[in-house]
Every structure is written in structure tokens, then in C-alpha cells.
N, C-alpha and C positions, 0 to 999 in steps of 0.2 A: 334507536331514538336519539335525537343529537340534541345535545346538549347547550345550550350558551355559556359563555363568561362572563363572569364581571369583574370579577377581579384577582389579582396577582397569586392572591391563594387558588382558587378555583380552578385558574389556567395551569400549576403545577400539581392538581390533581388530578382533573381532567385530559383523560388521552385519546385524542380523534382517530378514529377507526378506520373507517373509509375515507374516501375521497373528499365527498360534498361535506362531511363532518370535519374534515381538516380545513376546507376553506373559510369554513363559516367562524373556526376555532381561530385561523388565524385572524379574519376581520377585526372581532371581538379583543384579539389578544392586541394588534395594532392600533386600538383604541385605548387601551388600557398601557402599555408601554412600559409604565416604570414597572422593575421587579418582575418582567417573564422572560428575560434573557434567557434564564437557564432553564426554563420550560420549553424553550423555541429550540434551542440546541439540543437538548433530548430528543426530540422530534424530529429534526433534521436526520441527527444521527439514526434513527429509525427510521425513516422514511425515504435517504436519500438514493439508491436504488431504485424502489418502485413506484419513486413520480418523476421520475425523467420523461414520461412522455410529454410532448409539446399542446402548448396552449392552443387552442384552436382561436379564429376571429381574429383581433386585435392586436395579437403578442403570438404572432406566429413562428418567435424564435426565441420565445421563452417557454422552459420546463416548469412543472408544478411545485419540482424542487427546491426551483431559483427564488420563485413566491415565497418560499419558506426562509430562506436565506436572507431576501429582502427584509423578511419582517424581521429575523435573528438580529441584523444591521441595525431596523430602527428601534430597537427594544435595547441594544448597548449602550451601556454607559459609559460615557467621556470623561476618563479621568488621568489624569497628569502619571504617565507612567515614566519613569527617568530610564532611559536605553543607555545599556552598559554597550558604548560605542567602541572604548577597548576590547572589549571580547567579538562584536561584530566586525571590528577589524580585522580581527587575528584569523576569524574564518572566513573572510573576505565578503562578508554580506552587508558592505554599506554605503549604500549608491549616493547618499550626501550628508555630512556631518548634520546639519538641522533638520533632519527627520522629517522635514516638507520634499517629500518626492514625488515626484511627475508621477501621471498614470505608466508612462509607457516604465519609467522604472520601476517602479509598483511590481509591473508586470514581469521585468526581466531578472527584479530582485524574485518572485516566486518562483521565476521557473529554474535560475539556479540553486535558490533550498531545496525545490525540487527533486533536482542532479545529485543534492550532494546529502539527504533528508536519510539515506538510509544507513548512511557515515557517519553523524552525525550521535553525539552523548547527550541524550535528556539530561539536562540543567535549568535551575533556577534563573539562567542566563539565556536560555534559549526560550523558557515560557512567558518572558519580558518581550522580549525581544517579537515573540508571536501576538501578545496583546496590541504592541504599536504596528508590527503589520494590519491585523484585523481594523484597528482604529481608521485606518489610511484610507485600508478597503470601502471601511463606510465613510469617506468622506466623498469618496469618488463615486458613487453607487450613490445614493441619494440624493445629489445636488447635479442640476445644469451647471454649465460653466461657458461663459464667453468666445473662450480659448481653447482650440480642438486639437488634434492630436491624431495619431493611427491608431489609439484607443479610443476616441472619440467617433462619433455620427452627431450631422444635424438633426436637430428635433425639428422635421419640417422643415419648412422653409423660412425657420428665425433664423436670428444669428446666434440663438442659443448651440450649445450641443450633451449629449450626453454619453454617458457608459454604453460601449457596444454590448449587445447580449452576448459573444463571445467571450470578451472579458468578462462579464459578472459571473462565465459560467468557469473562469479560469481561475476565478479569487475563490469562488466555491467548494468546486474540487478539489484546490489544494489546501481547502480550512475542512471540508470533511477529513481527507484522508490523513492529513497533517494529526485531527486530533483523534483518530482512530485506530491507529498506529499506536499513538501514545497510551491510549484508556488501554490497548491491549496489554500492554508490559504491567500494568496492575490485575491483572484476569488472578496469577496465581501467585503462590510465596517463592522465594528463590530459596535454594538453596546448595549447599557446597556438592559438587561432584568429585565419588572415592578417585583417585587417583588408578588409573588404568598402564598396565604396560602391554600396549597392541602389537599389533602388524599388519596396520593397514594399507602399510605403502605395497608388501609382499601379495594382497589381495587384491588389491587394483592394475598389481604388474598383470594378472593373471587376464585381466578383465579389456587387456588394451586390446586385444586380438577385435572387438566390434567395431574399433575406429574403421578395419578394412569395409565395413559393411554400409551401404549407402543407404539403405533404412535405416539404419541407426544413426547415420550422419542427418537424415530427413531430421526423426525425431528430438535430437540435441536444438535443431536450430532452432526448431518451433519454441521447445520449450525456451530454450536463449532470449527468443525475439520477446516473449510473453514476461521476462526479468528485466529485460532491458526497459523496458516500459516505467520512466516515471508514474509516482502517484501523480493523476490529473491529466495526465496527457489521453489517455483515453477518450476522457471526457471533451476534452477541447478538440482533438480531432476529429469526433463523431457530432461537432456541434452543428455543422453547413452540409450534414450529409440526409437530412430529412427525416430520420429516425431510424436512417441505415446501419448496423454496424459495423465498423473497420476489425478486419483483422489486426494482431498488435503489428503483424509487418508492417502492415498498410501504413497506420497508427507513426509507427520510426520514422517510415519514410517521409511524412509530412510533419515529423516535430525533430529530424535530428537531417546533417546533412550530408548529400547522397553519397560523397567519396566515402565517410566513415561506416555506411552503413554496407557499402562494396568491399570495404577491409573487412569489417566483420564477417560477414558474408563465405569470403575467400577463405577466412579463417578456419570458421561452424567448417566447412565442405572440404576443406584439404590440409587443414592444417596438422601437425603433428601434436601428439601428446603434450608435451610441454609448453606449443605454443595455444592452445587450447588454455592450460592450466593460466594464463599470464592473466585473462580476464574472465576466463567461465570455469573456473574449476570448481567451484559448489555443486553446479548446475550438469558437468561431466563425472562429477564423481556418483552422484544421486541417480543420474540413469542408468551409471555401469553395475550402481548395488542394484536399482530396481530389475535390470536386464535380467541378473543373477539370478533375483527371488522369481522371475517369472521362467527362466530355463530350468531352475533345478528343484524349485518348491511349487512351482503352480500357486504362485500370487500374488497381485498387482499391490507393492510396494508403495508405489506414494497413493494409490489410492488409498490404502488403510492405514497407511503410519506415517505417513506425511503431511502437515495441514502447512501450506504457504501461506504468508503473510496474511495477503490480500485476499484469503479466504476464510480467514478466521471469524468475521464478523458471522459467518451465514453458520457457522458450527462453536458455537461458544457451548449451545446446552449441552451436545455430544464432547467436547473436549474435555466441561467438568465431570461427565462422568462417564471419562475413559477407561477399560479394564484392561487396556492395554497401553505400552510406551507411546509415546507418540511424539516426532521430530517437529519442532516448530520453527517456523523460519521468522527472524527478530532484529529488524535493523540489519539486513545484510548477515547476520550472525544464525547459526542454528542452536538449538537448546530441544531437551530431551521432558517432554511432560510425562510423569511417573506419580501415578497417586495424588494427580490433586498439585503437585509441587513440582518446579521449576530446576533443572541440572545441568547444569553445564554452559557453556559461550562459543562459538568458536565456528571453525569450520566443519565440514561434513568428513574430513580426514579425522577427527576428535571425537563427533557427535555420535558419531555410528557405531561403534566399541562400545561408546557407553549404553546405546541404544540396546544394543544386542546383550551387555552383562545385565540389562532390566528383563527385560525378553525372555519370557517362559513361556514354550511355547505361543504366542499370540494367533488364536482362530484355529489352534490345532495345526500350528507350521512349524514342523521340528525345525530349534534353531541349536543344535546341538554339533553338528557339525560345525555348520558357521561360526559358534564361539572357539571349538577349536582351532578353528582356521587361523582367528584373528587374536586370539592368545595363548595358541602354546605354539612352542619356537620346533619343536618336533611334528609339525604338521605338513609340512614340504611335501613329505611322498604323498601324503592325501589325500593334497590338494593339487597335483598334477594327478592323480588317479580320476580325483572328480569330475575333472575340467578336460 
């Protein structure tokens, strides 16, 4: 039964279920404006996935998500936020000292947060600095303007013009994932990881032997191509393709350009161990342990103990109540979920020691050798017996 609103209480009570109940919630809530910012952004954040499908009739190149967005836009509040422009400098995010930026910079200021989003230290300076991008966003998104642009379209045949649907779906994407990323690092409590004396470089010597193997060279790049992917690029790639989806190749190859994605390329397929390690060593070292757990234990490794970033949203309920470790991938960085609580920073040369001193057994997969492997310094004959 659907509900109406009336008002700014009701609209942060009330949560639209289906489809036609979201519509009707949004009218309601676009009517009413002040005080459901943060009811529309919960909503988004839930919803932004399963209404990317496109508007039929009218707005043939707008998603149902975009609706939601719109209204997020008109329900902000405009308020004088001061942009700490020394700190936007130093990371080089600031395309004009008086904060009146073009659309097209708008646009090419997102797409390098983008680039550099998963590098990047949550600070008090950077959630400033995201209020005045959002701001800008809805200045461009809801008003015509005179004066057009390669982010602009005429509206008809005025001299009006407006926000291209591409762009609104490029300010979108990267204000979902931008603030989803973020809610994620509060999911658990952090706390200090015991201090490990490993040998994991001695367990990945072991492991270099599948670079020879062109199926494994296959599988690296896939995964590669699917990391290299910006938050948002997805989305704006797949905007002009009619509800097709791109592979993430595809994906690079229409948001990065072509010479770099041919180095890369050459890299993933022939390149040597070390030159491997220069920009994908997370991503090589995580295959050659999953390789391991799948020759010598019989079992898929990042399937079970692996949740990436950009998949955390879909496994939040299974992640609080893991009975096993589980490797989370955090800004570029990996971290160990144990009990509810948060261990460790770093890379997968760091994360996996510690991963493994958590590891009792997990699913019934003796990891009893593996710990010897990887801490005791008398494990040499063992582990050429094993291997």
C-alpha cells in the first residue's frame, strides 16, 4: 500500500519500496523540500543500483536513479561553506580560486578525485571540500543557462541550454560512490594489529612459477582491468550504450587513453615479476595466494575471504556476522575483519600473515601448514616438498 508524505518527519520515516512507491515518495518529498535532504540520500544510497534502468517516453536518457538525485539536489541546503583552498591546492583539486567553476570543470575536477579518491585520507578537509563540489553540482543540474558548453545541450530550439544527461549521471556516480566508500570505513571499530614476523616474500618466490602460465596471465588482467576502473566510470560509460553493459575493458578504453591502456596491457601479458609489482602488486599477490588455496586446499580464496571495496555494499549483513577473517579492500589499502573489528592497513604482503594468524581453520580448510610456511624460518624444506 503506498504511502504519501507530508512532511519532513514522515518523509524520514517512510521508506518507498517498490518502484511506483518511490515515485510517488519522491513527488511528495519535492514538494515539501526543506528538511528531506537526508531522507533522499538514504534512498539514493539504497536504491542506486536497482533503478538504473532508463526512463521510458520523454527522458529517454535518464535513469530512475537520476530522479532520485534530482530531487537529493533540490531538497539541499545552500549554505556558505568556507573551502580550505590551501589544502585543495596541495592535492591539486582546484580548478579556480572563487569556487565559480565552469561545468566542464566541475566535470574534470570529478573525474580527477576520481583518479586519485582511493589515495586519498578522509579529513575534515576533504568532507568541506565535497559539500562545495555537491553545491556546484546543484547549481548546474537545476537551472538553464544562456551559455553552452560540451556539458551543455540546447533545450530545443531556445537559446536556452541545459545539463547533459551524461553529466548529471557523472556528478551522480561519483557522489554515490564518493559517499559509500566513505559510510564504509565507519561499518566497524579499528583496532591495533599484534605485530607479525612473516615470510611472505619467501611464499610468493614460490608462487612466481604461474606468471609462465597464460591462463593465469588471462586471469590477472581481468581482474586488473576491473581495479583500474574509477568509481563512476562505469556508470558514465554505460550511459549511451542503451542499457548495454561494458565490460570494465571496454569501460578503460572509452575513459582512459589508448597508448596507456596498450602499456598496461603489454605489462598484465609479459611483463616480469617486478614490473608487475610497479602498479598491480595487490592484485598479483591476491591471485598467486588465491591460486595456492585453490591447488593445495580446494578453495576459492577471494571468493570466501575476500570482500572488495566496491562490493561491500551488497554484503554488509554477511560481513557483521562473519565467523570467519575476512580481507577487506579500503582506499587502495587492505585490512583484516576479525570478530566484528577492523586490523591492520597496508598491502596484501602485510594483510595475509595476519589474515592467516586469525585463521582457524576457516570452512574446515587446514591452514596449519600455511602458517608454518609463513612463520617459522625452518619451513624451507617443506615448502619446496609442497610445491
Amino acid at each position: 500500500m503506498t504511502h504519501r508524505v507530508h512532511t519532513a518527519e514522515e518523509a524520514n520515516q517512510i521508506v518507498p519500496e517498490d518502484t511506483v512507491d518511490l515515485m510517488l515518495w519522491l513527488i511528495d518529498v519535492y514538494d515539501i523540500k526543506d528538511g528531506c535532504q537526508p531522507a533522499v540520500h538514504k534512498v539514493l544510497m539504497r536504491v542506486y543500483h536497482n533503478e538504473q534502468e532508463r526512463v521510458p517516453g520523454i527522458l529517454p536518457r535518464w535513469t530512475k536513479s537520476m530522479l532520485v538525485w534530482v530531487t537529493l539536489l533540490h531538497c539541499q541546503s545552500v549554505s556558505d561553506v568556507v573551502l580550505n583552498t590551501g589544502w585543495a591546492r596541495s592535492v591539486n583539486l582546484l580548478p579556480s580560486v572563487n569556487e565559480k567553476w565552469t561545468a566542464e570543470e566541475m566535470l574534470i575536477l570529478l573525474d580527477a578525485l576520481a583518479m586519485r579518491w582511493q589515495h586519498m585520507k578522509p579529513c575534515q578537509e576533504l568532507y568541506t571540500f565535497l559539500q562545495v563540489v555537491w553545491q556546484r553540482c546543484r547549481h548546474f543540474t537545476l537551472h538553464h543557462f544562456t551559455v553552452g558548453g560540451s556539458a551543455f545541450e540546447s533545450v530545443r530550439d531556445t537559446e536556452w541550454f541545459a545539463l547533459k544527461p551524461v553529466s548529471v549521471m557523472a556528478m551522480m556516480s561519483r557522489y554515490y560512490w564518493f559517499n559509500q566508500t566513505l559510510a564504509q570505513l565507519k561499518w566497524f571499530p579499528l583496532c591495533v594489529a599484534p605485530p607479525l614476523k612473516h615470510y611472505f616474500n619467501r611464499f610468493i618466490d614460490k608462487q612466481k612459477r604461474h606468471l609462465k602460465i597464460s591462463k593465469f596471465r588471462d586471469k590477472l588482467t581481468k581482474l586488473a582491468w576491473r581495479h583500474e576502473l574509477c568509481y563512476g566510470d562505469l556508470e558514465i560509460a554505460t550511459h549511451d550504450q542503451l542499457g548495454d553493459i561494458l565490460s570494465p575493458y571496454s569501460c578503460l578504453y572509452k575513459r582512459r587513453p589508448i597508448c596507456l591502456m596498450q602499456r598496461y596491457q603489454h605489462v598484465l601479458m609479459y611483463g616480469t615479476y617486478d614490473e608487475l609489482c610497479v602498479r598491480f602488486k595487490n592484485v598479483l599477490w591476491i591471485l598467486l595466494v588465491h591460486v595456492y588455496f585453490v591447488n593445495n586446499l580446494q578453495i576459492d580464496f577471494m571468493k570466501f575471504f575476500v570482500c572488495w571495496e566496491s562490493d561491500q555494499h551488497k554484503h554488509r549483513a554477511a560481513l557483521q556476522s562473519a565467523s570467519v577473517p575476512i580481507i577487506l579492500e579500503r582506499f587502495k589499502s587492505f585490512s583484516v575483519l576479525h570478530n566484528g573489528v577492523v586490523y591492520g592497513n597496508g598491502d596484501i604482503s602485510e594483510i595475509f600473515p595476519l589474515w592467516v594468524h586469525f585463521a582457524e581453520q576457516p570452512y574446515g580448510c587446514p591452514t596449519e601448514v600455511l602458517s608454518d610456511l609463513l612463520f617459522n624460518n625452518a619451513a624451507v624444506e617443506t615448502l619446496n616438498i609442497l610445491q
